[in-house]
mmCIF file of the N, C-alpha and C atoms, coordinates in Angstrom:
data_MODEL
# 
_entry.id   MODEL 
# 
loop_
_atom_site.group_PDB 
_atom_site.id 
_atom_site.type_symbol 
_atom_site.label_atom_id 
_atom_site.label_alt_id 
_atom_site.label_comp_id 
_atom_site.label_asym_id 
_atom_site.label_entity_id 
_atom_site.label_seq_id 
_atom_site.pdbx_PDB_ins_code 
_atom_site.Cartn_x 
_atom_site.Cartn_y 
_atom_site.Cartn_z 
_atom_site.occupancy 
_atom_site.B_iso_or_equiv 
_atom_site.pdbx_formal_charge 
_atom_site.auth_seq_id 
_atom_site.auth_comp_id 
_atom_site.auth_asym_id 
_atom_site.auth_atom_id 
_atom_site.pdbx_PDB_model_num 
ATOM 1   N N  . UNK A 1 1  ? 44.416 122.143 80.444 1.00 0.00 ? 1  UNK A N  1 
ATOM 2   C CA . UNK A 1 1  ? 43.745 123.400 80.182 1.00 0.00 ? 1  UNK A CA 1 
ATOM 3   C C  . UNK A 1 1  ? 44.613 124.253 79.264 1.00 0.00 ? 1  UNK A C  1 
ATOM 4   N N  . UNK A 1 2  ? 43.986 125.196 78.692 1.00 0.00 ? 2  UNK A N  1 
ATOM 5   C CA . UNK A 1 2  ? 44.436 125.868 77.161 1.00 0.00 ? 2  UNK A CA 1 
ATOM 6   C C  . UNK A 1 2  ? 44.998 127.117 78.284 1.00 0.00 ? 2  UNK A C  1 
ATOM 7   N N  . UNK A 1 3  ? 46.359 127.053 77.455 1.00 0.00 ? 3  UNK A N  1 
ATOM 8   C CA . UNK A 1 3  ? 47.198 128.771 78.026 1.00 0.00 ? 3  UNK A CA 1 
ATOM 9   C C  . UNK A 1 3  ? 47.381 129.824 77.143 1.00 0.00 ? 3  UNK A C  1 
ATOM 10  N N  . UNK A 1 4  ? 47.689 131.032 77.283 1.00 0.00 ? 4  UNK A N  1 
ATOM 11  C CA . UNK A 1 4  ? 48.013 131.659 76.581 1.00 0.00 ? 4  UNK A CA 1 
ATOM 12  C C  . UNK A 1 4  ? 48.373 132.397 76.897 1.00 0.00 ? 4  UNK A C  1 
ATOM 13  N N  . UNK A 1 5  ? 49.557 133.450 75.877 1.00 0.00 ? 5  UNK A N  1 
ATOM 14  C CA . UNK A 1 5  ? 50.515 134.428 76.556 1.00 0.00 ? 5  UNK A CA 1 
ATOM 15  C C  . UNK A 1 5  ? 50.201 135.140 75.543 1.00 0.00 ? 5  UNK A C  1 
ATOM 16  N N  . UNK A 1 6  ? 49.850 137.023 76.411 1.00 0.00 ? 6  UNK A N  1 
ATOM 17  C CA . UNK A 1 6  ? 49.609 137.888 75.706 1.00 0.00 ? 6  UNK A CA 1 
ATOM 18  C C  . UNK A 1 6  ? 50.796 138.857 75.853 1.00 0.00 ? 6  UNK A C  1 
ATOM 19  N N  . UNK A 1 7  ? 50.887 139.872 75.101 1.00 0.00 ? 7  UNK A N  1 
ATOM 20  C CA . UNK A 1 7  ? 52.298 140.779 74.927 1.00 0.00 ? 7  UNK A CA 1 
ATOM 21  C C  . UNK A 1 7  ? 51.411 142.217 74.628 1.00 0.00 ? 7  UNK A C  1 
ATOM 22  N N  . UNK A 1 8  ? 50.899 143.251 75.625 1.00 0.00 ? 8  UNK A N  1 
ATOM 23  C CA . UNK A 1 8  ? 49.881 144.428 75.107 1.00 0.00 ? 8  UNK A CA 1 
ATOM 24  C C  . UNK A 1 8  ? 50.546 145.543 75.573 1.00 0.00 ? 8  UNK A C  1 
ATOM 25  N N  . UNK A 1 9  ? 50.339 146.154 74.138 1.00 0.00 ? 9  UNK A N  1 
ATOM 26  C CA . UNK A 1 9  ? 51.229 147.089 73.719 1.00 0.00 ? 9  UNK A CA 1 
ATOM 27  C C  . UNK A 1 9  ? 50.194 148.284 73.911 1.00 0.00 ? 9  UNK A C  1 
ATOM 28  N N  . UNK A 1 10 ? 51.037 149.889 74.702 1.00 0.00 ? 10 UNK A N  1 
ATOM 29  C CA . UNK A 1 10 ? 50.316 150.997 74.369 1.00 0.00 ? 10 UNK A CA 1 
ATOM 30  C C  . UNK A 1 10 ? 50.008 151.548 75.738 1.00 0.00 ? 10 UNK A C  1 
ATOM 31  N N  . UNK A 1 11 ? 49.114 152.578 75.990 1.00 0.00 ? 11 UNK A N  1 
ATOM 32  C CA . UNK A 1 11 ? 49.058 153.110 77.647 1.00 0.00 ? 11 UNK A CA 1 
ATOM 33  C C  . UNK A 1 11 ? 49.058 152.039 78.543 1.00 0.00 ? 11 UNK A C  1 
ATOM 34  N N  . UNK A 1 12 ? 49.969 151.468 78.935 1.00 0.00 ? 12 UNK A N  1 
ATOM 35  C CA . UNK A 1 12 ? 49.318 150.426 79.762 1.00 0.00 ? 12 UNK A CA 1 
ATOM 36  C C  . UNK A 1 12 ? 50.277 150.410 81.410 1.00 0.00 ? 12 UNK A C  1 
ATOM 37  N N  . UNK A 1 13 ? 51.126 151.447 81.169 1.00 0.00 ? 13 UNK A N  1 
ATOM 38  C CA . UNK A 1 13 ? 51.771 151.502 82.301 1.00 0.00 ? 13 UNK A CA 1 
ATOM 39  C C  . UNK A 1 13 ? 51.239 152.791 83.126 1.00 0.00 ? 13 UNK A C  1 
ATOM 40  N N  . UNK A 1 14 ? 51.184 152.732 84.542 1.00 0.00 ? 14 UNK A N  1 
ATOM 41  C CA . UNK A 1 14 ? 50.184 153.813 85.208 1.00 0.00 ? 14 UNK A CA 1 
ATOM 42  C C  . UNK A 1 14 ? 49.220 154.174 85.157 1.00 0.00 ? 14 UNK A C  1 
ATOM 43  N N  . UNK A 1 15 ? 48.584 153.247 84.378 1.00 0.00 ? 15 UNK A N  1 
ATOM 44  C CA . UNK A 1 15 ? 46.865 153.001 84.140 1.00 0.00 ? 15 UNK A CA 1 
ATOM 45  C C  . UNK A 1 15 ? 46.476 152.067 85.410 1.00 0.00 ? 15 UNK A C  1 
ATOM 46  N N  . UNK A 1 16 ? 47.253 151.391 86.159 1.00 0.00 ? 16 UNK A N  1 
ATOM 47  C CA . UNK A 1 16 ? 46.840 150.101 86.897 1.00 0.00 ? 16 UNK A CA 1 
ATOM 48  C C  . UNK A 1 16 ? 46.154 148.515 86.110 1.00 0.00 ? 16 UNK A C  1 
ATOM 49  N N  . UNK A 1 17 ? 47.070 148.451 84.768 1.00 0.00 ? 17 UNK A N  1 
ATOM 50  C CA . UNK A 1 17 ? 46.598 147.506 84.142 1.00 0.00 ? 17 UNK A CA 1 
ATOM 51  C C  . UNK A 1 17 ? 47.262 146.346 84.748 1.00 0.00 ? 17 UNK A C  1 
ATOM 52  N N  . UNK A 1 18 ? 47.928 146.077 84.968 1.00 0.00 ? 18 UNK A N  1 
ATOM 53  C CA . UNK A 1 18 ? 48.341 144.895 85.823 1.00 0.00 ? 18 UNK A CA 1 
ATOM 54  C C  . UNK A 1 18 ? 47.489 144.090 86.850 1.00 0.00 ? 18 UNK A C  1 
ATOM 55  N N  . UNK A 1 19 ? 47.535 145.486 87.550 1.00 0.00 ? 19 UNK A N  1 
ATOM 56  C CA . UNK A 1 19 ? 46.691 145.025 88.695 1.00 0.00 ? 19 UNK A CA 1 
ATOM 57  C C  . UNK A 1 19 ? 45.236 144.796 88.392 1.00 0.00 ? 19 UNK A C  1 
ATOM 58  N N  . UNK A 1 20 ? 44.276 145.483 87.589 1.00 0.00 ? 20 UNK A N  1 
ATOM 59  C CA . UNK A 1 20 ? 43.372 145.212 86.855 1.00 0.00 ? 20 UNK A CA 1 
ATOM 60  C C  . UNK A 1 20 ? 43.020 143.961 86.006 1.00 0.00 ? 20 UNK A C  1 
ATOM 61  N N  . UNK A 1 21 ? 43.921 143.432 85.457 1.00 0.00 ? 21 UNK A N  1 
ATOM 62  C CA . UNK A 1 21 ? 44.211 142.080 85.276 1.00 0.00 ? 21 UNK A CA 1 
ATOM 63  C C  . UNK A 1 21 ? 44.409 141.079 85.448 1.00 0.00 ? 21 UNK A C  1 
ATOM 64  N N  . UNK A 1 22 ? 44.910 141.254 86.830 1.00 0.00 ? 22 UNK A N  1 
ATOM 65  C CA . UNK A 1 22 ? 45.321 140.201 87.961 1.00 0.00 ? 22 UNK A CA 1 
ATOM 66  C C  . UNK A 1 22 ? 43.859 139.896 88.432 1.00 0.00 ? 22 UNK A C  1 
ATOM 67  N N  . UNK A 1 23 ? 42.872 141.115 88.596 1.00 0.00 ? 23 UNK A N  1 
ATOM 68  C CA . UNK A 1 23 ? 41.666 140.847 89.398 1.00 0.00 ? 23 UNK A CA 1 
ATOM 69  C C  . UNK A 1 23 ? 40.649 140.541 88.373 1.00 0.00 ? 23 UNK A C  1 
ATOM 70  N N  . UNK A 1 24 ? 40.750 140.887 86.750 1.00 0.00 ? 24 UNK A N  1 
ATOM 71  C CA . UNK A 1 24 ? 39.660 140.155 86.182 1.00 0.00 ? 24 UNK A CA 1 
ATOM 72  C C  . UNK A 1 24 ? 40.039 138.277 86.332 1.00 0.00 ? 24 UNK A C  1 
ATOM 73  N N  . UNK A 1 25 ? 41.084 138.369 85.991 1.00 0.00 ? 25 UNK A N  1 
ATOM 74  C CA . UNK A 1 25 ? 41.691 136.783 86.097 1.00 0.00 ? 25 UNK A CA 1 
ATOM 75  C C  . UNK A 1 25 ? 41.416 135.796 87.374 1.00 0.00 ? 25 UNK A C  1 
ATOM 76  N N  . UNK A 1 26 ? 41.247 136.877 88.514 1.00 0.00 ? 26 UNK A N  1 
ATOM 77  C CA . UNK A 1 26 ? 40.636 136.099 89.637 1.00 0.00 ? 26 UNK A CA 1 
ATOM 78  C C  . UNK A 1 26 ? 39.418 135.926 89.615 1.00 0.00 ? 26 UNK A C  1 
ATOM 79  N N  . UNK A 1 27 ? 38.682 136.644 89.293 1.00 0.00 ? 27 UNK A N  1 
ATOM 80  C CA . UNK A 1 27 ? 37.231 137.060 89.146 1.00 0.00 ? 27 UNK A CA 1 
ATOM 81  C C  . UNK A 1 27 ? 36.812 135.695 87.934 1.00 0.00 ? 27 UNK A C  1 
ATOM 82  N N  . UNK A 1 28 ? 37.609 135.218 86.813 1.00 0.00 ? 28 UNK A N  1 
ATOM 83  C CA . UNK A 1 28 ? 36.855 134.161 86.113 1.00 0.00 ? 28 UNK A CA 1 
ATOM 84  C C  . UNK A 1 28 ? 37.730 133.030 86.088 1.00 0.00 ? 28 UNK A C  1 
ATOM 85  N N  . UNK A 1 29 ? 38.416 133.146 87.634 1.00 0.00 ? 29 UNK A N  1 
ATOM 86  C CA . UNK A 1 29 ? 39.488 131.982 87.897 1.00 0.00 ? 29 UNK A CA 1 
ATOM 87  C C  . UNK A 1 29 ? 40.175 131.556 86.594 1.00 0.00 ? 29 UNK A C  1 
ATOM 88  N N  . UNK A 1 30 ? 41.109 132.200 86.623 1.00 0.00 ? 30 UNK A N  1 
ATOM 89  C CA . UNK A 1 30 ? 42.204 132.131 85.601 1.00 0.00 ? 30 UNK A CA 1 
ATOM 90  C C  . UNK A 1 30 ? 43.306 132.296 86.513 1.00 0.00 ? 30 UNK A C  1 
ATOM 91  N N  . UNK A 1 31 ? 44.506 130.910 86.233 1.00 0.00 ? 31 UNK A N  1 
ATOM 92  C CA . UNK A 1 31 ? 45.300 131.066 86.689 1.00 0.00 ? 31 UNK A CA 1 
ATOM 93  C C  . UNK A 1 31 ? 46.822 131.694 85.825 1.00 0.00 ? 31 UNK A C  1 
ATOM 94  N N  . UNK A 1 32 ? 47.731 132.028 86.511 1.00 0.00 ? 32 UNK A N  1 
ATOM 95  C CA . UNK A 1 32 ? 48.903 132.342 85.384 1.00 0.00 ? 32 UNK A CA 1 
ATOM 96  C C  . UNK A 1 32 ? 49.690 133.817 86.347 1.00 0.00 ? 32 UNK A C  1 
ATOM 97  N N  . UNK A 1 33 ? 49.891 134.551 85.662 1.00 0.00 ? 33 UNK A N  1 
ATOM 98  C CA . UNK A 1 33 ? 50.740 135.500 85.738 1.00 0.00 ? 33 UNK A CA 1 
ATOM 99  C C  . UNK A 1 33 ? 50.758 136.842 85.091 1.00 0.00 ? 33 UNK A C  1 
ATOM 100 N N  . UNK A 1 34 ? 50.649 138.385 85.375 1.00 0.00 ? 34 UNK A N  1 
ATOM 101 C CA . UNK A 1 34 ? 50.901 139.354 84.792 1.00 0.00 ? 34 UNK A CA 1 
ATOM 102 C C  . UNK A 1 34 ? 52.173 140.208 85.238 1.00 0.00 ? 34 UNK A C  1 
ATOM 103 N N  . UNK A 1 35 ? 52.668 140.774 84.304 1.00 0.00 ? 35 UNK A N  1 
ATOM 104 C CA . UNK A 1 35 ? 54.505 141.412 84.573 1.00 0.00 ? 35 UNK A CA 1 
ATOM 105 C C  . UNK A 1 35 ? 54.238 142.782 83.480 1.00 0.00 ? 35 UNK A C  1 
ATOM 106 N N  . UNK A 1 36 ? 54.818 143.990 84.278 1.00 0.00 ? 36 UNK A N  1 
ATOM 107 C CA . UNK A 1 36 ? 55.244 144.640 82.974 1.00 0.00 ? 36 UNK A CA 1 
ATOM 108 C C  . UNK A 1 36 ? 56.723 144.193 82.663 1.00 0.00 ? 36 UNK A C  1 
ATOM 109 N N  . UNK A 1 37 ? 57.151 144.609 81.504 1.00 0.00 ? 37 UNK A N  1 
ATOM 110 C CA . UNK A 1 37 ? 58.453 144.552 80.364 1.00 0.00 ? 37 UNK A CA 1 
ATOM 111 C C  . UNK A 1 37 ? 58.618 145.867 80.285 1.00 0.00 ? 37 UNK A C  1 
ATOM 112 N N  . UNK A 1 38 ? 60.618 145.939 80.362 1.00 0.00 ? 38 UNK A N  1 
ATOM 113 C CA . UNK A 1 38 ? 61.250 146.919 80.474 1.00 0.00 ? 38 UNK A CA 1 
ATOM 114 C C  . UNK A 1 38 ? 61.012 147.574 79.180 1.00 0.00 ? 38 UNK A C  1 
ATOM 115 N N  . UNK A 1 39 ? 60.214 146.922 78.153 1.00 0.00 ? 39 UNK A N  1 
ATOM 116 C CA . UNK A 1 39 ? 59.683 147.901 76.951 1.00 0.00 ? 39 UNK A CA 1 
ATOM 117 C C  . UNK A 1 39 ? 58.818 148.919 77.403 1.00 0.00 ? 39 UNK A C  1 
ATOM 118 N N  . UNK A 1 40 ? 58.079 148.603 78.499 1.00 0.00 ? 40 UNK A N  1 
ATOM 119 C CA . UNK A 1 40 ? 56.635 149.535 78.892 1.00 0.00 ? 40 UNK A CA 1 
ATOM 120 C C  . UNK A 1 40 ? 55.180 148.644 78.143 1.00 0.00 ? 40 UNK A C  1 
ATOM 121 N N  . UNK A 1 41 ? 55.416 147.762 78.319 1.00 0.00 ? 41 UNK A N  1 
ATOM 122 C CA . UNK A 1 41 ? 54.081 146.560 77.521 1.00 0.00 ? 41 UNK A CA 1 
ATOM 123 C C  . UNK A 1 41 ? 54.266 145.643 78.865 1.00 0.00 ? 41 UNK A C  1 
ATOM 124 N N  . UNK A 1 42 ? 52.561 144.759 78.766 1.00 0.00 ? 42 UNK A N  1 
ATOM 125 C CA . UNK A 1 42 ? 52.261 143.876 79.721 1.00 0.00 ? 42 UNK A CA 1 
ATOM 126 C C  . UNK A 1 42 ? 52.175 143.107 79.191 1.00 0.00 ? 42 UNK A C  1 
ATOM 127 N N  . UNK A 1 43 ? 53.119 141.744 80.196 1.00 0.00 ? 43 UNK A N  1 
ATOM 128 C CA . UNK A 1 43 ? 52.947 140.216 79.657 1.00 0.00 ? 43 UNK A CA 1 
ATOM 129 C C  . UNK A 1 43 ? 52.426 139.596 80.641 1.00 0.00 ? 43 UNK A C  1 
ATOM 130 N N  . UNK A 1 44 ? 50.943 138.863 80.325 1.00 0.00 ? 44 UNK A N  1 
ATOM 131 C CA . UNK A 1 44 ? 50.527 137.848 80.555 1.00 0.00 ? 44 UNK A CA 1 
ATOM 132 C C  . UNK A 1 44 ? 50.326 136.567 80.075 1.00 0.00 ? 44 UNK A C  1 
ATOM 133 N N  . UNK A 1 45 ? 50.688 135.509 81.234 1.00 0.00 ? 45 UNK A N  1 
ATOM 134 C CA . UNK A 1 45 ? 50.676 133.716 80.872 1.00 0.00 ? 45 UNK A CA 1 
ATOM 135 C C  . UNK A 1 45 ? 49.120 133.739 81.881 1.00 0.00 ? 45 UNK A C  1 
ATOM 136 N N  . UNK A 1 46 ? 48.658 133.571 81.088 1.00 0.00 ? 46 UNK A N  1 
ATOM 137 C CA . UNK A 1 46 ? 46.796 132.716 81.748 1.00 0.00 ? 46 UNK A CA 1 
ATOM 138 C C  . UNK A 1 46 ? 46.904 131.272 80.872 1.00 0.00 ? 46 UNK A C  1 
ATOM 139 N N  . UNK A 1 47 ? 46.130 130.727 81.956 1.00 0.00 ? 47 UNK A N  1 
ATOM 140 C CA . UNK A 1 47 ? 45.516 129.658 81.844 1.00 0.00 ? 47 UNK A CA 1 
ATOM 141 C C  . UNK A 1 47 ? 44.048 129.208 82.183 1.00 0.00 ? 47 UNK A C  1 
ATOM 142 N N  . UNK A 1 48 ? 43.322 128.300 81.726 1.00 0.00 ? 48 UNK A N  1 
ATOM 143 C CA . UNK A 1 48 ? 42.197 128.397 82.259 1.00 0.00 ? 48 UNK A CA 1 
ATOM 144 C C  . UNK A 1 48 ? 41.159 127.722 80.861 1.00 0.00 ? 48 UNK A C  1 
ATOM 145 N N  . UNK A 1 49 ? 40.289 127.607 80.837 1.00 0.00 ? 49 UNK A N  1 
ATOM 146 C CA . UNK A 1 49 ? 38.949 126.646 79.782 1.00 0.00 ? 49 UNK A CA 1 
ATOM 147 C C  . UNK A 1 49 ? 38.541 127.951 78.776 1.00 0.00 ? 49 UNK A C  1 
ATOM 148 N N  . UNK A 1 50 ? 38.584 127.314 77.593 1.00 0.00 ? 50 UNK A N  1 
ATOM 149 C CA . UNK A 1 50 ? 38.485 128.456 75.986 1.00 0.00 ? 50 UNK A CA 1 
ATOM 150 C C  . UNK A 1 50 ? 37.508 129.325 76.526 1.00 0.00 ? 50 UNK A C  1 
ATOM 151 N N  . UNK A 1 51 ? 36.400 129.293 77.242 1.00 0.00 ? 51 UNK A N  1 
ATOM 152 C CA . UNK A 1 51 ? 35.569 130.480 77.528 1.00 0.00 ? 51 UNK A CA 1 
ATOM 153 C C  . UNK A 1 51 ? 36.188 131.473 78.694 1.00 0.00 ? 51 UNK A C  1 
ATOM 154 N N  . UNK A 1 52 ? 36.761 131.248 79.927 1.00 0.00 ? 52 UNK A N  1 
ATOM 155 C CA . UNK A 1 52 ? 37.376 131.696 80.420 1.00 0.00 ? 52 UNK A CA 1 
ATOM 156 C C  . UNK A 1 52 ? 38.706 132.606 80.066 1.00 0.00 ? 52 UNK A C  1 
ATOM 157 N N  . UNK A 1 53 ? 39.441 131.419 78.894 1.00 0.00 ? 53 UNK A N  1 
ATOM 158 C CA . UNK A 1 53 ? 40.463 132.162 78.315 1.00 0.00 ? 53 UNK A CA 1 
ATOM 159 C C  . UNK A 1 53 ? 39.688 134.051 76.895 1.00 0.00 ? 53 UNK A C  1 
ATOM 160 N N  . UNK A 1 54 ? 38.540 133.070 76.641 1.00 0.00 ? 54 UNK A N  1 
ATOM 161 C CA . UNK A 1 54 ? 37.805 134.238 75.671 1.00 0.00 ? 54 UNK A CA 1 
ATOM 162 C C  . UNK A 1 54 ? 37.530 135.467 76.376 1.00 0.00 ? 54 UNK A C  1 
ATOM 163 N N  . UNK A 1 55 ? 37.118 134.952 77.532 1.00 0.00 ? 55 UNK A N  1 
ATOM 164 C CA . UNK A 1 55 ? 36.044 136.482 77.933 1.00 0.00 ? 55 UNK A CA 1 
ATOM 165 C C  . UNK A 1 55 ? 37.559 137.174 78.532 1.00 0.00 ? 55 UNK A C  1 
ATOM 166 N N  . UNK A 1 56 ? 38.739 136.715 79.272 1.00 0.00 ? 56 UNK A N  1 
ATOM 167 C CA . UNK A 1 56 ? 39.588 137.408 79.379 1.00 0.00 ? 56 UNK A CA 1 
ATOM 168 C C  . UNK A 1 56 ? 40.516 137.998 78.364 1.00 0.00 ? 56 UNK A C  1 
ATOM 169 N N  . UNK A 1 57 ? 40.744 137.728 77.381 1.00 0.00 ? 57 UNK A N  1 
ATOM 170 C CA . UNK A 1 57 ? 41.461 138.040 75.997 1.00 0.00 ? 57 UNK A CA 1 
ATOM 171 C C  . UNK A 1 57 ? 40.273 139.350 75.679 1.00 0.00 ? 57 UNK A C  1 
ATOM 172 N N  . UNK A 1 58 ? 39.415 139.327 75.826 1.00 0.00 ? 58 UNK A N  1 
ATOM 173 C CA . UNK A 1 58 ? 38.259 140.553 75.506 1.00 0.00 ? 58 UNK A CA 1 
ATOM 174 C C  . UNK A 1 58 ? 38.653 141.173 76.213 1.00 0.00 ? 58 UNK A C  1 
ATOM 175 N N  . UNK A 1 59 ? 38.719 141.286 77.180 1.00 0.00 ? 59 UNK A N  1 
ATOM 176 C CA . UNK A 1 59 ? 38.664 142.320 78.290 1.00 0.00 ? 59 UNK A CA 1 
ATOM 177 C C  . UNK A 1 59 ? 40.053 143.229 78.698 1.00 0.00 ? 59 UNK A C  1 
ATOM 178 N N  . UNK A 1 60 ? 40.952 142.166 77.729 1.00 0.00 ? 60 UNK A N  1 
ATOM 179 C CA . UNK A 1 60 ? 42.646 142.718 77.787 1.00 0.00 ? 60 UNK A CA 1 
ATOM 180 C C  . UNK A 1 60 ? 42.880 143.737 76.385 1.00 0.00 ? 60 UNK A C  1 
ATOM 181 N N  . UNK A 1 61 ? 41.939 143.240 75.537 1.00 0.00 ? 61 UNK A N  1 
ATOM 182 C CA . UNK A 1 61 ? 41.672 144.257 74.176 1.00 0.00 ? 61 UNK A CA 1 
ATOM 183 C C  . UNK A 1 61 ? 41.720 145.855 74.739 1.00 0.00 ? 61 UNK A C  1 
ATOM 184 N N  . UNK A 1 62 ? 40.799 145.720 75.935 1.00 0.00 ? 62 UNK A N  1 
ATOM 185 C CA . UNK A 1 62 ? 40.408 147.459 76.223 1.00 0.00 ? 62 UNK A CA 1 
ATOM 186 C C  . UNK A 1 62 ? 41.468 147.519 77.483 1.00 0.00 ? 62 UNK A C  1 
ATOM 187 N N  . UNK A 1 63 ? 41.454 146.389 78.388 1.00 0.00 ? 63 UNK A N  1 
ATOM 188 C CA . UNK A 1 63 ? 42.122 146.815 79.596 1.00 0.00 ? 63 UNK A CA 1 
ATOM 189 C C  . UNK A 1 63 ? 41.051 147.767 80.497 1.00 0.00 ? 63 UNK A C  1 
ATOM 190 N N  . UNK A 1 64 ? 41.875 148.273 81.645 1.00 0.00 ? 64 UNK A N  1 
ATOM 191 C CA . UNK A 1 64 ? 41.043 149.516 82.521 1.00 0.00 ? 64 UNK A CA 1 
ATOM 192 C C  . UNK A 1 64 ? 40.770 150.552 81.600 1.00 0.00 ? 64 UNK A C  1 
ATOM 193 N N  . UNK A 1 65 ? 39.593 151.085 82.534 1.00 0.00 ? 65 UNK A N  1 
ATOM 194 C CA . UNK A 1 65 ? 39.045 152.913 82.196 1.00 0.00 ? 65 UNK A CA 1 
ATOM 195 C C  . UNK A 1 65 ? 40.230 153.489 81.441 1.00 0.00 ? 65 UNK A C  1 
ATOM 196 N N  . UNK A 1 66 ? 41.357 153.358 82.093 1.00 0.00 ? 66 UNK A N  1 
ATOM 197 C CA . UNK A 1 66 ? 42.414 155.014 81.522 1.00 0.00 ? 66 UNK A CA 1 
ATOM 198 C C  . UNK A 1 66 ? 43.257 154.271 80.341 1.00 0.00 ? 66 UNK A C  1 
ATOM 199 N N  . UNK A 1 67 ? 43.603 153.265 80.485 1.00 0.00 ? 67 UNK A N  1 
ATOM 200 C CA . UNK A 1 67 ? 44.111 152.322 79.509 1.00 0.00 ? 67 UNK A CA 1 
ATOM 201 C C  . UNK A 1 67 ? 43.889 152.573 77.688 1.00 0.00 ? 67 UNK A C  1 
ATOM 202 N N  . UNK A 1 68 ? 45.013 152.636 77.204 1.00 0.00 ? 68 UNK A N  1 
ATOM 203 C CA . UNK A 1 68 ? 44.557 152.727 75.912 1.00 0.00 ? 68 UNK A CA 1 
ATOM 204 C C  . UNK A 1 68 ? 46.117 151.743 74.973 1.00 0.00 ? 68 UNK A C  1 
ATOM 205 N N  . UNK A 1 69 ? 44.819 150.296 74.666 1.00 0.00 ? 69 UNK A N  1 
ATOM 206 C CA . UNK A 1 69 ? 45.733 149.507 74.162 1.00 0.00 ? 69 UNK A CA 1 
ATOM 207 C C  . UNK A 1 69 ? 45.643 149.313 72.171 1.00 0.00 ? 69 UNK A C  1 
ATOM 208 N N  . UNK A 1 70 ? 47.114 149.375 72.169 1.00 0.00 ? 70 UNK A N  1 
ATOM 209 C CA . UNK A 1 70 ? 47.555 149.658 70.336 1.00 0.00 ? 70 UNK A CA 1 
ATOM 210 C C  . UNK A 1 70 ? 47.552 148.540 69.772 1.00 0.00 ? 70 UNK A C  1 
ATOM 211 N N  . UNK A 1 71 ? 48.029 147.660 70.435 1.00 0.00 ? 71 UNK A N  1 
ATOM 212 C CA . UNK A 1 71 ? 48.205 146.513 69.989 1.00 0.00 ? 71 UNK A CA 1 
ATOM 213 C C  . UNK A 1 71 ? 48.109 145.381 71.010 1.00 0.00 ? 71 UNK A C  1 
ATOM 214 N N  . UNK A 1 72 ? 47.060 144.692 70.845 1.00 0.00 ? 72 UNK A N  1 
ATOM 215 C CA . UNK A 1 72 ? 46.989 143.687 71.525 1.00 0.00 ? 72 UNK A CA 1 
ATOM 216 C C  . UNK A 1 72 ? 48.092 142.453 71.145 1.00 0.00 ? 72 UNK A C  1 
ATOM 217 N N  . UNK A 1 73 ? 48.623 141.619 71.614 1.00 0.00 ? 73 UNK A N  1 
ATOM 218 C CA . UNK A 1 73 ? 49.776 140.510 71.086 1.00 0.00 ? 73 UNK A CA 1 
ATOM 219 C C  . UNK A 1 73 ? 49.457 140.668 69.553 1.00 0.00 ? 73 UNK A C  1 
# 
C-alpha cells in the first residue's frame, strides 16, 4: 500500500489538528501516524490505497474549522 508523509505548515497548533487527523484517518482507515514538530508544523506518515490516501491529503489541505494551513508539504 502507497504511503505518504506530509509536513503542514501554518495555524495548526491549538486548533486540535492532530487530533482531527488522527480521526479523519480512522474514519477512512488509514493507517500511520500524526506528531507535531518543535517548528510548530504537523507531520504525518499515512498509509493506505490512492483513494484513501486522496480524500485524506484533501482534507489535510484545510485541516479543522479553526485551522488555517499555508503550506501544505
Amino acid at each position: 500500500m502507497p504511503t505518504v508523509n506530509l509536513l503542514i505548515k501554518g495555524k495548526v497548533q491549538g486548533v486540535y489538528y492532530r487530533i482531527a487527523a488522527k480521526d479523519e484517518a480512522d474514519k477512512l482507515g488509514i493507517t500511520g501516524w500524526v506528531k507535531y514538530t518543535s517548528e510548530g508544523r504537523v507531520e504525518i506518515m499515512a498509509t493506505g490505497s490512492e483513494e484513501q490516501l486522496q480524500q485524506f491529503t484533501e482534507w489535510c489541505r484545510k485541516g479543522p474549522e479553526k485551522a488555517v494551513v499555508t503550506k501544505p508539504w
